[in-house]
PQR file of N, CA, C, O and H, with PARSE charges and radii, in Angstrom:
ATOM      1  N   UNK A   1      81.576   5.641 -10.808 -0.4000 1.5000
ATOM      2  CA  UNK A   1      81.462   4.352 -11.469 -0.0000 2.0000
ATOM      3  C   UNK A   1      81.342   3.253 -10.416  0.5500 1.7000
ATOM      4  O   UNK A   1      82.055   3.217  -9.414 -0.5500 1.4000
ATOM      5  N   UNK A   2      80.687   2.635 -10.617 -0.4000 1.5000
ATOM      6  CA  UNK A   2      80.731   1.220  -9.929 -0.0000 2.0000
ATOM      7  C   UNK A   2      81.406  -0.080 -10.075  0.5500 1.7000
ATOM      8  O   UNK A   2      82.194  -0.520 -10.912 -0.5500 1.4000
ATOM      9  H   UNK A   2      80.108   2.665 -11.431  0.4000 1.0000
ATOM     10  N   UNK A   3      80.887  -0.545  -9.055 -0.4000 1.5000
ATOM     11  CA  UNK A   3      81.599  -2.125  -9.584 -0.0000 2.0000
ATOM     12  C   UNK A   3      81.112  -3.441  -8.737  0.5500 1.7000
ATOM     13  O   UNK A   3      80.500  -3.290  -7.679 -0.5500 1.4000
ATOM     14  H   UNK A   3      80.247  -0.187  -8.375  0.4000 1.0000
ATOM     15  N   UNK A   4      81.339  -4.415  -9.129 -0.4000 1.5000
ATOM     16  CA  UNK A   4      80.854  -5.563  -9.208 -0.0000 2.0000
ATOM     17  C   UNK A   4      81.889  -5.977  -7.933  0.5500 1.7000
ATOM     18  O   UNK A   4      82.953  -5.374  -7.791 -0.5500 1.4000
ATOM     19  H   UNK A   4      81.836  -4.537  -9.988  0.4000 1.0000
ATOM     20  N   UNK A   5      81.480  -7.047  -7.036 -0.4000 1.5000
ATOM     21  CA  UNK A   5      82.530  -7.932  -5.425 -0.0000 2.0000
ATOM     22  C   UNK A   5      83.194  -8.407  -6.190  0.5500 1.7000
ATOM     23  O   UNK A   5      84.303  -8.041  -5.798 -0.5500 1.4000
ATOM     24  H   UNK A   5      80.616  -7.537  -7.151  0.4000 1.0000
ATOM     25  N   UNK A   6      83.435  -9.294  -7.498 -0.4000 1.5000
ATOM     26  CA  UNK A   6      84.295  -9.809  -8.406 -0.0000 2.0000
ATOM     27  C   UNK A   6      85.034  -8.597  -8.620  0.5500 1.7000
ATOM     28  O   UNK A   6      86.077  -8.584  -7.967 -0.5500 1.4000
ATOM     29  H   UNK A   6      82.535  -9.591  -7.816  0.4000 1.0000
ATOM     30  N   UNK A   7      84.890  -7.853  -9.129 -0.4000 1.5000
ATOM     31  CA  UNK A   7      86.009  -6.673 -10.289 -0.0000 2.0000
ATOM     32  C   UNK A   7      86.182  -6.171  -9.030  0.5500 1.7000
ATOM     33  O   UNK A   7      87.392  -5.945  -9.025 -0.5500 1.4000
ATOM     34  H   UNK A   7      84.042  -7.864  -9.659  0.4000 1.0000
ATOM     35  N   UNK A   8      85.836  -5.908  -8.152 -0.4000 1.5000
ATOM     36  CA  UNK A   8      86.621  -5.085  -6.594 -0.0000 2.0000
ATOM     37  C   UNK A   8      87.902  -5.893  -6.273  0.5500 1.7000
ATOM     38  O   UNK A   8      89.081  -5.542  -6.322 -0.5500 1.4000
ATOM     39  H   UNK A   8      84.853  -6.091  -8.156  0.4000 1.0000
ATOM     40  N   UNK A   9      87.320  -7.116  -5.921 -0.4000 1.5000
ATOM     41  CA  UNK A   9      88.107  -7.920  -5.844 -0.0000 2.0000
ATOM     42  C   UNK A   9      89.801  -8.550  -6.782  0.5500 1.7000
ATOM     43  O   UNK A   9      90.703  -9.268  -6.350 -0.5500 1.4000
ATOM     44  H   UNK A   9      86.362  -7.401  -5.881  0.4000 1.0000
ATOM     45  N   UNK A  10      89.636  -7.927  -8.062 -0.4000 1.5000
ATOM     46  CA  UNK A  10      90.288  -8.248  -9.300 -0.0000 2.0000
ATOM     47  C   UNK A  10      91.177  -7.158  -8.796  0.5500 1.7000
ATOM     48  O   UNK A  10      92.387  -7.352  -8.673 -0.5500 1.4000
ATOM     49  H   UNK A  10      88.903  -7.344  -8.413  0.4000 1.0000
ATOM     50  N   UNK A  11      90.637  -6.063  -8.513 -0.4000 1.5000
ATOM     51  CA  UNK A  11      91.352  -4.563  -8.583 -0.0000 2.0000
ATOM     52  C   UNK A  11      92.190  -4.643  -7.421  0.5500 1.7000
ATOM     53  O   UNK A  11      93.238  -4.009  -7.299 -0.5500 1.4000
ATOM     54  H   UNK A  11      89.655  -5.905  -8.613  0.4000 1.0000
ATOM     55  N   UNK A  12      91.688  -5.474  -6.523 -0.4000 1.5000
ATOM     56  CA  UNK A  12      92.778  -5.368  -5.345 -0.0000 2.0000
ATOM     57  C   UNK A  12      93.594  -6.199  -5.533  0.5500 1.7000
ATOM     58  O   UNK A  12      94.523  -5.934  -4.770 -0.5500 1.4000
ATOM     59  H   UNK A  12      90.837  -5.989  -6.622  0.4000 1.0000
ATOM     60  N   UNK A  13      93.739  -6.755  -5.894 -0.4000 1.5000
ATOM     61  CA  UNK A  13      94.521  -8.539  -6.308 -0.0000 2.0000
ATOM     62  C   UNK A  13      95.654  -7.235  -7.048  0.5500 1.7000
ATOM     63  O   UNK A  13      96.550  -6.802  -6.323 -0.5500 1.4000
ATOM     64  H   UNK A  13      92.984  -6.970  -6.514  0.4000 1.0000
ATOM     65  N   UNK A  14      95.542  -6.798  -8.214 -0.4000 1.5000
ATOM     66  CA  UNK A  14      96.403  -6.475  -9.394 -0.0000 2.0000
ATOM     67  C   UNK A  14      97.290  -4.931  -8.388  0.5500 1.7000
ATOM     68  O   UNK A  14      98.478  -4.661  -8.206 -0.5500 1.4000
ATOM     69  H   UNK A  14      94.815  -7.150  -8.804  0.4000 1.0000
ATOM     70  N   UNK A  15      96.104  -4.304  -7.989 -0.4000 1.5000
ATOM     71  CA  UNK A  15      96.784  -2.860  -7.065 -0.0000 2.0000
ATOM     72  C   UNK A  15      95.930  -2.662  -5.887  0.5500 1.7000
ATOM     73  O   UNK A  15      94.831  -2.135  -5.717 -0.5500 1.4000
ATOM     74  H   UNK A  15      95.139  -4.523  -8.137  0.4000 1.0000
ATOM     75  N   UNK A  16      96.922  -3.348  -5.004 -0.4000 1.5000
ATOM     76  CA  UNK A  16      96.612  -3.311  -3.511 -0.0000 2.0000
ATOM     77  C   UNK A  16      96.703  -2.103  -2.913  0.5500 1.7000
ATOM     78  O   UNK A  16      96.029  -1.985  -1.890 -0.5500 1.4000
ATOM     79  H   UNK A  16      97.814  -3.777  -5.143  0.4000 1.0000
ATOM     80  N   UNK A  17      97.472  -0.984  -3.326 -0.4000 1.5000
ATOM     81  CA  UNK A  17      97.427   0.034  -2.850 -0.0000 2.0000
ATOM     82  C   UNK A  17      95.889   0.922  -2.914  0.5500 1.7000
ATOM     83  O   UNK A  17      95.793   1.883  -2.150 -0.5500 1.4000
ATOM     84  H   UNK A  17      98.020  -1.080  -4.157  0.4000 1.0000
ATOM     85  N   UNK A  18      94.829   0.624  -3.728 -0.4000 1.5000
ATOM     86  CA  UNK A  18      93.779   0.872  -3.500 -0.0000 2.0000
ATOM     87  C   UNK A  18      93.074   0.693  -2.527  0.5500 1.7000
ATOM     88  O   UNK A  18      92.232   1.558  -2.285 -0.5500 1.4000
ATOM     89  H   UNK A  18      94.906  -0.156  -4.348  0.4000 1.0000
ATOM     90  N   UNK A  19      93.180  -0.477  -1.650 -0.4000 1.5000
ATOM     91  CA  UNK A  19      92.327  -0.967  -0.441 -0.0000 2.0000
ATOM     92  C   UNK A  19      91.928   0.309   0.213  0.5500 1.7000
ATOM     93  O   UNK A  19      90.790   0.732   0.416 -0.5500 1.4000
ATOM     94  H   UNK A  19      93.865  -1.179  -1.847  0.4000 1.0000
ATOM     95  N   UNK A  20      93.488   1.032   0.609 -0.4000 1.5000
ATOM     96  CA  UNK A  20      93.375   2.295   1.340 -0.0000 2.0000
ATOM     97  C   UNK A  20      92.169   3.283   0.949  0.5500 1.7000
ATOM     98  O   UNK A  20      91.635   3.990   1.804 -0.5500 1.4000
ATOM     99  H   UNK A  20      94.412   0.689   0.444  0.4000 1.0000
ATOM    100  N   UNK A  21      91.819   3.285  -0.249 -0.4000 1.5000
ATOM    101  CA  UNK A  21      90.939   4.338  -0.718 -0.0000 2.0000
ATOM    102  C   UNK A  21      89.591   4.350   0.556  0.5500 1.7000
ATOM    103  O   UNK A  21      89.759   3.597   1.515 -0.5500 1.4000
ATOM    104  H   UNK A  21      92.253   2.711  -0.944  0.4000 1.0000
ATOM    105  N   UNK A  22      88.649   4.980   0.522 -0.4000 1.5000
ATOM    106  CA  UNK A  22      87.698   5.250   0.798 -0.0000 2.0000
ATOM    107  C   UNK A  22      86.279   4.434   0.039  0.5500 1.7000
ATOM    108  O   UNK A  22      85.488   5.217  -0.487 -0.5500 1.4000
ATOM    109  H   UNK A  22      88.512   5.592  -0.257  0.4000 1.0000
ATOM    110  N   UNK A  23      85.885   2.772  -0.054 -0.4000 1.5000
ATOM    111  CA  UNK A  23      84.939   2.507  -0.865 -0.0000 2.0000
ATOM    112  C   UNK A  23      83.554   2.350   0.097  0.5500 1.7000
ATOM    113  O   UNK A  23      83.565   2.178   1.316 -0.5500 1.4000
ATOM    114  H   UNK A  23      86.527   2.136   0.374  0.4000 1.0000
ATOM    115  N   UNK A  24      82.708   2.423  -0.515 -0.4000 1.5000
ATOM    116  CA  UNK A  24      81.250   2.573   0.070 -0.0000 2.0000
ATOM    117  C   UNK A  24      81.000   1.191  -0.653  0.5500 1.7000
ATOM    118  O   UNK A  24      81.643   0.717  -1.591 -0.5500 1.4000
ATOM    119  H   UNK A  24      82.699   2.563  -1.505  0.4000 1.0000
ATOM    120  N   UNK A  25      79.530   0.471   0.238 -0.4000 1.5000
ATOM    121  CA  UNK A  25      78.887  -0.238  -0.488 -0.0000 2.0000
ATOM    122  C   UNK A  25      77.367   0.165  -0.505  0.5500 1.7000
ATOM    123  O   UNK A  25      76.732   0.619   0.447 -0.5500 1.4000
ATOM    124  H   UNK A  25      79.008   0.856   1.000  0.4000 1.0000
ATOM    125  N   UNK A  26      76.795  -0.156  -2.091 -0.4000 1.5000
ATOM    126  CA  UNK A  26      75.657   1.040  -2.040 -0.0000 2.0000
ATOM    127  C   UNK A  26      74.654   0.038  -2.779  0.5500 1.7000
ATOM    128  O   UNK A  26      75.217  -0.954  -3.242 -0.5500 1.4000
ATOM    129  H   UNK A  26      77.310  -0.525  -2.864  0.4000 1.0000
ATOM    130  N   UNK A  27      73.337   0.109  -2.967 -0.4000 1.5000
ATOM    131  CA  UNK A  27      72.499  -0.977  -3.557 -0.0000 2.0000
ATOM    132  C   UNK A  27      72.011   0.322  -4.862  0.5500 1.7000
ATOM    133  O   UNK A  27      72.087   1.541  -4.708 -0.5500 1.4000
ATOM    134  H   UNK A  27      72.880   0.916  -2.592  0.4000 1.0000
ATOM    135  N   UNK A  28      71.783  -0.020  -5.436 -0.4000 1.5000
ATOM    136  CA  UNK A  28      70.954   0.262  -6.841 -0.0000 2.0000
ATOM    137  C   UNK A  28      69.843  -0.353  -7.316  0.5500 1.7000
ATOM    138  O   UNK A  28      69.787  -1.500  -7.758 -0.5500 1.4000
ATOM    139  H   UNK A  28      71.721  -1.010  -5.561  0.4000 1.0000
ATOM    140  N   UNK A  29      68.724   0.640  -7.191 -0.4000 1.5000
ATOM    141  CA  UNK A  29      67.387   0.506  -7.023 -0.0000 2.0000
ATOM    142  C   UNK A  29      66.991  -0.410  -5.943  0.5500 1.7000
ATOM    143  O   UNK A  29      66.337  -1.363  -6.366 -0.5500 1.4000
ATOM    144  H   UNK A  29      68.770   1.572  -6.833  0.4000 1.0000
ATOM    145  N   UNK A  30      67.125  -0.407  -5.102 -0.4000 1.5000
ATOM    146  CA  UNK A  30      66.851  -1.549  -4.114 -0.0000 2.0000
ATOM    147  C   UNK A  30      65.334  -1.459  -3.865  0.5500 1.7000
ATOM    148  O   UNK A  30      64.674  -0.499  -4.264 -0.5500 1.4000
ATOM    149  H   UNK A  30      67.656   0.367  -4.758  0.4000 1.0000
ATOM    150  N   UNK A  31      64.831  -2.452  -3.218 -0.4000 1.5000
ATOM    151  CA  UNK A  31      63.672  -2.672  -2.610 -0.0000 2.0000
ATOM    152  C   UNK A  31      63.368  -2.962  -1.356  0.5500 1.7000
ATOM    153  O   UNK A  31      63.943  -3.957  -0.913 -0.5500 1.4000
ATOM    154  H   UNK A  31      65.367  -3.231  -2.893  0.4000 1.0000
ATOM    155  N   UNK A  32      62.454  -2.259  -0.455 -0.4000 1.5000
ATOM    156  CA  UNK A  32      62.211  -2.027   0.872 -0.0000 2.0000
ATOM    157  C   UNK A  32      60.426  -1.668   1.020  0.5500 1.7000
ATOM    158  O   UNK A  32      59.644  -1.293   0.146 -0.5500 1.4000
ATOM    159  H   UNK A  32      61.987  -1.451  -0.815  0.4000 1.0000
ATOM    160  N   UNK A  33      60.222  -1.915   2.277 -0.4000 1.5000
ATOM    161  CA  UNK A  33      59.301  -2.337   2.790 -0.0000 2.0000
ATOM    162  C   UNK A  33      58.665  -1.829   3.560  0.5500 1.7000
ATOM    163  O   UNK A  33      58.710  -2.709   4.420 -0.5500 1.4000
ATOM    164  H   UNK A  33      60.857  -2.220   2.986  0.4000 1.0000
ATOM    165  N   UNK A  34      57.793  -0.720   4.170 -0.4000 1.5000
ATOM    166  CA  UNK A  34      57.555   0.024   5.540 -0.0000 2.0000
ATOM    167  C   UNK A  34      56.246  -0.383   6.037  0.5500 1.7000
ATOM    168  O   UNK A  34      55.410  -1.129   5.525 -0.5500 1.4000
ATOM    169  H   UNK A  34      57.757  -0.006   3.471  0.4000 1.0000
ATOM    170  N   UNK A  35      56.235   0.393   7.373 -0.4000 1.5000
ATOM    171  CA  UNK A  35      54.861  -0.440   8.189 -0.0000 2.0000
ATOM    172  C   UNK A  35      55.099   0.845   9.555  0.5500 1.7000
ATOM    173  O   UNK A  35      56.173   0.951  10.147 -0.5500 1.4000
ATOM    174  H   UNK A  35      56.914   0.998   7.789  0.4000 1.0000
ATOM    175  N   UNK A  36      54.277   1.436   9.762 -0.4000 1.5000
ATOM    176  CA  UNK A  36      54.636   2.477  10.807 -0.0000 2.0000
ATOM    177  C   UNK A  36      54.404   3.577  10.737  0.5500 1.7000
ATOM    178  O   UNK A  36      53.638   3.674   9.778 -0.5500 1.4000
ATOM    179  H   UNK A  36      53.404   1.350   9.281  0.4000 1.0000
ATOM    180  N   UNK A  37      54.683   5.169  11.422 -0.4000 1.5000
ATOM    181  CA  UNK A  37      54.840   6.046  11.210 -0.0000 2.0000
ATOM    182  C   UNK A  37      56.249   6.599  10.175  0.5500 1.7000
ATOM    183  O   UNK A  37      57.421   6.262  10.342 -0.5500 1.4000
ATOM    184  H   UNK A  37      55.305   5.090  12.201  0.4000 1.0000
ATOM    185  N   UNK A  38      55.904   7.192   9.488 -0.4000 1.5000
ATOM    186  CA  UNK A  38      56.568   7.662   7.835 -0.0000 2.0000
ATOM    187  C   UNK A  38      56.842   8.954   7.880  0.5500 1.7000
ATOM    188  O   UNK A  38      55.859   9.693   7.817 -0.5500 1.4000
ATOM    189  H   UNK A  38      54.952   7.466   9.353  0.4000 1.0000
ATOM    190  N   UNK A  39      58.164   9.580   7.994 -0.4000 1.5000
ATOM    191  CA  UNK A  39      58.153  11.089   8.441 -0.0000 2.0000
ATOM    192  C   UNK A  39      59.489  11.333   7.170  0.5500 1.7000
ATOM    193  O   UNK A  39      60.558  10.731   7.077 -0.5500 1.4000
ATOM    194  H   UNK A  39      58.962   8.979   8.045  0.4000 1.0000
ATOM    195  N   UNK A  40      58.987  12.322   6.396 -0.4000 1.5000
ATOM    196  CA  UNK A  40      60.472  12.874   5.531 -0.0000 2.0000
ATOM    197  C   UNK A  40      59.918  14.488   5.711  0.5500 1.7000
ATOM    198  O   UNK A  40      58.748  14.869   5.726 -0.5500 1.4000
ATOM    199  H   UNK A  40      58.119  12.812   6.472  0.4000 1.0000
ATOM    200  N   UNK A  41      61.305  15.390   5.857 -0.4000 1.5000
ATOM    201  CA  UNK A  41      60.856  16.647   5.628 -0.0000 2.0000
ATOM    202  C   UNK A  41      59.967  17.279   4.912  0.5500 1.7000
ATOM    203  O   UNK A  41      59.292  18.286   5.122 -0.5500 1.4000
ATOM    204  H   UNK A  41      62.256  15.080   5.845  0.4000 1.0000
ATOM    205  N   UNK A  42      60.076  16.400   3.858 -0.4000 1.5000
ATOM    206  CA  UNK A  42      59.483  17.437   2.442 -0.0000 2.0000
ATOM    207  C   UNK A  42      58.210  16.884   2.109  0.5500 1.7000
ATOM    208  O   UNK A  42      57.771  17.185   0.999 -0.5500 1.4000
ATOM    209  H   UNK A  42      60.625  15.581   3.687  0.4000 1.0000
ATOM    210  N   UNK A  43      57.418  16.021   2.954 -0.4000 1.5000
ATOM    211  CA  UNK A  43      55.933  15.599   3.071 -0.0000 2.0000
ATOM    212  C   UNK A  43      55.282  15.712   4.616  0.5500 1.7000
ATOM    213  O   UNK A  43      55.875  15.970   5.663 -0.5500 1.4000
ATOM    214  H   UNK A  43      57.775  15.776   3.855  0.4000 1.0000
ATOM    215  N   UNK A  44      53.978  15.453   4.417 -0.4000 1.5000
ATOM    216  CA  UNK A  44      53.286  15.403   5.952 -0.0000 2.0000
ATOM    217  C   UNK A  44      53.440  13.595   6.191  0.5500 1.7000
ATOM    218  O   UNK A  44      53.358  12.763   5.288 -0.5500 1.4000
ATOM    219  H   UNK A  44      53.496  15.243   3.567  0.4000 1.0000
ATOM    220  N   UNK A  45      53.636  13.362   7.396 -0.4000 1.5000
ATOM    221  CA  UNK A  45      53.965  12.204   8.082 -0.0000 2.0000
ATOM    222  C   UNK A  45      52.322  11.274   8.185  0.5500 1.7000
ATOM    223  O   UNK A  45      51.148  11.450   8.512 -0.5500 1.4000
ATOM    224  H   UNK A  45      53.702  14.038   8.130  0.4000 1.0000
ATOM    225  N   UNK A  46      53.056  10.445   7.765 -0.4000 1.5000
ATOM    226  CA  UNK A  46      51.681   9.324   7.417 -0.0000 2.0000
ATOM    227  C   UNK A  46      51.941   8.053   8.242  0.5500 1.7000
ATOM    228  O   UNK A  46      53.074   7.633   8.479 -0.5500 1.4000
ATOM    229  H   UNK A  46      54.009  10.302   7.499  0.4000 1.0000
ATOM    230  N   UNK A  47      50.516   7.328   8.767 -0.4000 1.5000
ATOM    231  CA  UNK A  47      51.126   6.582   9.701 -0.0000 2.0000
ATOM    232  C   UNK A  47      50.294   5.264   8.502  0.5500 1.7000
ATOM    233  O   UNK A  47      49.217   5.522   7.965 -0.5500 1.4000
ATOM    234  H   UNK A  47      49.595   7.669   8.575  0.4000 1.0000
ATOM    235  N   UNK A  48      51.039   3.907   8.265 -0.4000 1.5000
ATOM    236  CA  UNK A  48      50.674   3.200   7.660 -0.0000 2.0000
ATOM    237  C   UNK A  48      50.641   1.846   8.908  0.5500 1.7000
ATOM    238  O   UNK A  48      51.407   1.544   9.823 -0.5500 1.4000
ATOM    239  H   UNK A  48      51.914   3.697   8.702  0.4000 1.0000
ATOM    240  N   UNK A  49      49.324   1.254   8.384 -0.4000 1.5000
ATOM    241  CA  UNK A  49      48.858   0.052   9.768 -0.0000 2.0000
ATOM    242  C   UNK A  49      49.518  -1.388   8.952  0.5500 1.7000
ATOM    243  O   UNK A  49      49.566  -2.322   9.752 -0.5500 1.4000
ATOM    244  H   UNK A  49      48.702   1.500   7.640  0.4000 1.0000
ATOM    245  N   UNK A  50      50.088  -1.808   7.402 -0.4000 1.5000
ATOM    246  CA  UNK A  50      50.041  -2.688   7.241 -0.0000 2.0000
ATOM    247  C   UNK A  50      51.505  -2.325   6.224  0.5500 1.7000
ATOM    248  O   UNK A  50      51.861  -1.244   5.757 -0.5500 1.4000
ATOM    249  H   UNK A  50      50.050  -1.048   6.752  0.4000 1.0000
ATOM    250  N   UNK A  51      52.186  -3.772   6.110 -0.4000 1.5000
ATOM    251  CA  UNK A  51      53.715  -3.555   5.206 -0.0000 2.0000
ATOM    252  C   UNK A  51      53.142  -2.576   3.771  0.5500 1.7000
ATOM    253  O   UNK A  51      52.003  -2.827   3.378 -0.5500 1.4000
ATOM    254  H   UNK A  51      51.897  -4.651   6.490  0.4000 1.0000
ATOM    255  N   UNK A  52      53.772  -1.728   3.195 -0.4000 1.5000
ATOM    256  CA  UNK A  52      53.419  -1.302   2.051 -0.0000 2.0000
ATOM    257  C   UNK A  52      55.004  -1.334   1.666  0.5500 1.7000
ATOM    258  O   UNK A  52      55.937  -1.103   2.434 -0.5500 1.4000
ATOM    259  H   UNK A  52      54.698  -1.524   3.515  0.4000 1.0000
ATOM    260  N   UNK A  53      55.083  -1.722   0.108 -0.4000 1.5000
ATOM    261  CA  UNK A  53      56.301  -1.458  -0.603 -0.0000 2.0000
ATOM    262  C   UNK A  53      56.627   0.346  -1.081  0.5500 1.7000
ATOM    263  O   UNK A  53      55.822   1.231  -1.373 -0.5500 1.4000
ATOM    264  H   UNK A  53      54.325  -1.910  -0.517  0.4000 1.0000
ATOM    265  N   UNK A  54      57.749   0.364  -1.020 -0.4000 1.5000
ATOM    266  CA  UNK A  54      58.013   1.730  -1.324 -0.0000 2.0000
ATOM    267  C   UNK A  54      59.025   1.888  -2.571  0.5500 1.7000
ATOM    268  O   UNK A  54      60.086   1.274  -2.681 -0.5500 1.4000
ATOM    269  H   UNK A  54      58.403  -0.354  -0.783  0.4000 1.0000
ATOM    270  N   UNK A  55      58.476   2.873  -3.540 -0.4000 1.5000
ATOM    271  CA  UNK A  55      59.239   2.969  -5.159 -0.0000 2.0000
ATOM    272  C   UNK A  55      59.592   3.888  -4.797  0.5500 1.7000
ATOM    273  O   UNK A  55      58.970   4.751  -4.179 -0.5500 1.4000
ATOM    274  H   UNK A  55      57.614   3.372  -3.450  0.4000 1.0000
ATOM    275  N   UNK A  56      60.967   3.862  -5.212 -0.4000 1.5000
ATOM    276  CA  UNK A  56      62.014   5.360  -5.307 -0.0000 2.0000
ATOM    277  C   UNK A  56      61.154   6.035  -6.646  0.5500 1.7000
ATOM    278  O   UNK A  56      60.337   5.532  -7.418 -0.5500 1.4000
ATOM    279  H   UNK A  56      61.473   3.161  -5.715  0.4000 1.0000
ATOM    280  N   UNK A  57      61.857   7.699  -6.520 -0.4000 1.5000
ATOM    281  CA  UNK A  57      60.984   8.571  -7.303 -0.0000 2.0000
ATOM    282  C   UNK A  57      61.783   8.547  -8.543  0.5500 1.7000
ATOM    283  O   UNK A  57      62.987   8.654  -8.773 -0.5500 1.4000
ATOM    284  H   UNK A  57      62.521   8.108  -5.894  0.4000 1.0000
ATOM    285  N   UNK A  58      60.358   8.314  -9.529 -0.4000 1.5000
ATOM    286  CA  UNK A  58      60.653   8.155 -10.944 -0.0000 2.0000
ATOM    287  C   UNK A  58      61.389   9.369 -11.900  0.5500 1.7000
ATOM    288  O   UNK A  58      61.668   9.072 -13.062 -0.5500 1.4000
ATOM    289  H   UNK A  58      59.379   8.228  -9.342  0.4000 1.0000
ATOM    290  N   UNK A  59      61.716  10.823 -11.362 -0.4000 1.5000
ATOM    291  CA  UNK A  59      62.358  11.158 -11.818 -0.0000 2.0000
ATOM    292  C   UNK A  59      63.495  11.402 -12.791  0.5500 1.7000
ATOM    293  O   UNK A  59      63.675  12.467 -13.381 -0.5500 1.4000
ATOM    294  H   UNK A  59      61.489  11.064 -10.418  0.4000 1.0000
ATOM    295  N   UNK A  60      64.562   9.854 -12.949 -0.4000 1.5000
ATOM    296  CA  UNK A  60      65.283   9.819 -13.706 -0.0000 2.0000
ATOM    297  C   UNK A  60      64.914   9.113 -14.679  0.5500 1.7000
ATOM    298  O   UNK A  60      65.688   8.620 -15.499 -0.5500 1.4000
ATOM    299  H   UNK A  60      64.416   8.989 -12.470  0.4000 1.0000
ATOM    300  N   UNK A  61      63.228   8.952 -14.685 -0.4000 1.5000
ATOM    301  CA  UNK A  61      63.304   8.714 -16.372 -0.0000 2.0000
ATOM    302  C   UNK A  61      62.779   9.426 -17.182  0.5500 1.7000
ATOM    303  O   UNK A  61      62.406   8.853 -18.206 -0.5500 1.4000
ATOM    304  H   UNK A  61      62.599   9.352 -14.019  0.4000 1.0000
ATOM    305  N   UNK A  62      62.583  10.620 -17.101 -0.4000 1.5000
ATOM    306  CA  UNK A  62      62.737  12.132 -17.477 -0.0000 2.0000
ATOM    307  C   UNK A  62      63.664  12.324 -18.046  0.5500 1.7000
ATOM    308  O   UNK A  62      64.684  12.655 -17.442 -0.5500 1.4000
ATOM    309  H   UNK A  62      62.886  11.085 -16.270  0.4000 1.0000
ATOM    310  N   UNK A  63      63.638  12.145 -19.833 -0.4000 1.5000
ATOM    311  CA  UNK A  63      64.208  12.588 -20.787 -0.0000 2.0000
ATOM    312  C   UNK A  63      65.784  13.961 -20.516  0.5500 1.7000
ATOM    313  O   UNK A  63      66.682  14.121 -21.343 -0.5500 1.4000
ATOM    314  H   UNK A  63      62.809  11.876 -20.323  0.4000 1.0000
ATOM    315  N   UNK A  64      65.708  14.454 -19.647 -0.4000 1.5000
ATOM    316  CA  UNK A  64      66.008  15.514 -19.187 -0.0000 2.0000
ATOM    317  C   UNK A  64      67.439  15.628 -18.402  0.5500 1.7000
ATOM    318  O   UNK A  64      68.436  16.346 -18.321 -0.5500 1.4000
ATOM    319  H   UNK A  64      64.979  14.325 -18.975  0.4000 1.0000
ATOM    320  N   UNK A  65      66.676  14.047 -17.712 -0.4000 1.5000
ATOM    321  CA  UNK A  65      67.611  13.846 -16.473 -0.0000 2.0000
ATOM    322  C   UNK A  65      68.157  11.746 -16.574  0.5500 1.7000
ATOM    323  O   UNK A  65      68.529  10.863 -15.802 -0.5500 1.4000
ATOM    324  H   UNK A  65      65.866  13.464 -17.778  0.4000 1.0000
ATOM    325  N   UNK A  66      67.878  11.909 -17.928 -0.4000 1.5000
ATOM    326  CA  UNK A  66      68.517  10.569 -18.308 -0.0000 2.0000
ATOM    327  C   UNK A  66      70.074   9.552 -17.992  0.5500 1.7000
ATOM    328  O   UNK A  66      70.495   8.430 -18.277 -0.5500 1.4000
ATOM    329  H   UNK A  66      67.576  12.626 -18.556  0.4000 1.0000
ATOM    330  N   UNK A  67      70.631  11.029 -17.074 -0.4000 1.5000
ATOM    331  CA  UNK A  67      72.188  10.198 -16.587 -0.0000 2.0000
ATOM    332  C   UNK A  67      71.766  10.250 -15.240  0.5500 1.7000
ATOM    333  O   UNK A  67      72.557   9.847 -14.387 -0.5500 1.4000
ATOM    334  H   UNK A  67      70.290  11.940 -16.843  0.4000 1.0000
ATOM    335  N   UNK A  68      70.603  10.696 -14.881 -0.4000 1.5000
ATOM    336  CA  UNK A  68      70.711  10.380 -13.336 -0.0000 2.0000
ATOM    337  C   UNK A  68      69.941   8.808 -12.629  0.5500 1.7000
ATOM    338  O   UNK A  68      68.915   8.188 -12.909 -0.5500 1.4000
ATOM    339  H   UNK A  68      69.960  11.023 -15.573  0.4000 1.0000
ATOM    340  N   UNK A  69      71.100   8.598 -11.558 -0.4000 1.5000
ATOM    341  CA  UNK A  69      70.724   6.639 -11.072 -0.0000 2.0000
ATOM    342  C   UNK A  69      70.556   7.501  -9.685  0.5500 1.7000
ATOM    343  O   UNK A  69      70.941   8.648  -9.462 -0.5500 1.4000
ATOM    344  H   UNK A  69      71.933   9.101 -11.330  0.4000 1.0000
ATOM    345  N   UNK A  70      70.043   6.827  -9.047 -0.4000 1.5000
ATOM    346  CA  UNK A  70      69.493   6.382  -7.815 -0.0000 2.0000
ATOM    347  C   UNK A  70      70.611   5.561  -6.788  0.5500 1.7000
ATOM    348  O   UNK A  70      70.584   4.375  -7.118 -0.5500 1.4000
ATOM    349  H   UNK A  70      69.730   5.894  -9.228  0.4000 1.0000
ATOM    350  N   UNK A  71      71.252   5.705  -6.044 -0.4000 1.5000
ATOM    351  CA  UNK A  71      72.525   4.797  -5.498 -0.0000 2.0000
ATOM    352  C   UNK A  71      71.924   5.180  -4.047  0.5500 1.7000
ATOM    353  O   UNK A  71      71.484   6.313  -3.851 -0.5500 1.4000
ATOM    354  H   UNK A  71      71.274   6.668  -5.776  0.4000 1.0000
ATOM    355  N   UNK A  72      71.923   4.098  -2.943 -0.4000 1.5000
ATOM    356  CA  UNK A  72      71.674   4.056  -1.531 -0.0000 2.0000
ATOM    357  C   UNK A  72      72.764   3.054  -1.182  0.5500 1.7000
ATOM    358  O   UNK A  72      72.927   2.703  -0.013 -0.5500 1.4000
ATOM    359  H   UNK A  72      72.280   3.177  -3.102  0.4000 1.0000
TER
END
C-alpha cells in the first residue's frame, strides 16, 4: 500500500515507532526521457540520436492482470 508525504507524515506524528521501519520512496507511472545508447537484457540495444519519451509496458491493462501497478 502506499501513501501520500501528508499521511506518512500523520503516521509518524500519531506512532513514531514506525520511522524505524524500512520506507522506500517510489514514483507511479512516472515519466522519463532518453537520448543515447539503450541496452536492457531482454532486447537488442538501440542507439537513439535525439530525446525520445519512454512508456512503461502496457501490460497491466490486461483484463487478466488488472491488480498489477507499475511502482519505480
Amino acid at each position: 500500500m502506499g501513501s501520500t508525504p501528508k499521511r506518512y507524515r500523520r503516521l509518524l506524528i500519531k506512532d513514531p515507532s514506525k520511522a524505524h521501519l524500512r520506507w522506500s520512496v517510489v514514483r507511479q507511472n512516472p515519466e522519463a526521457y532518453v537520448s543515447g545508447t539503450v541496452r536492457h537484457p531482454d532486447h537488442k540495444t538501440i542507439r537513439l540520436d535525439d530525446w525520445h519519451r519512454v512508456f512503461t509496458n502496457t501490460e497491466n491493462r490486461a483484463p487478466a492482470m488488472r491488480h498489477l501497478v507499475f511502482i519505480d
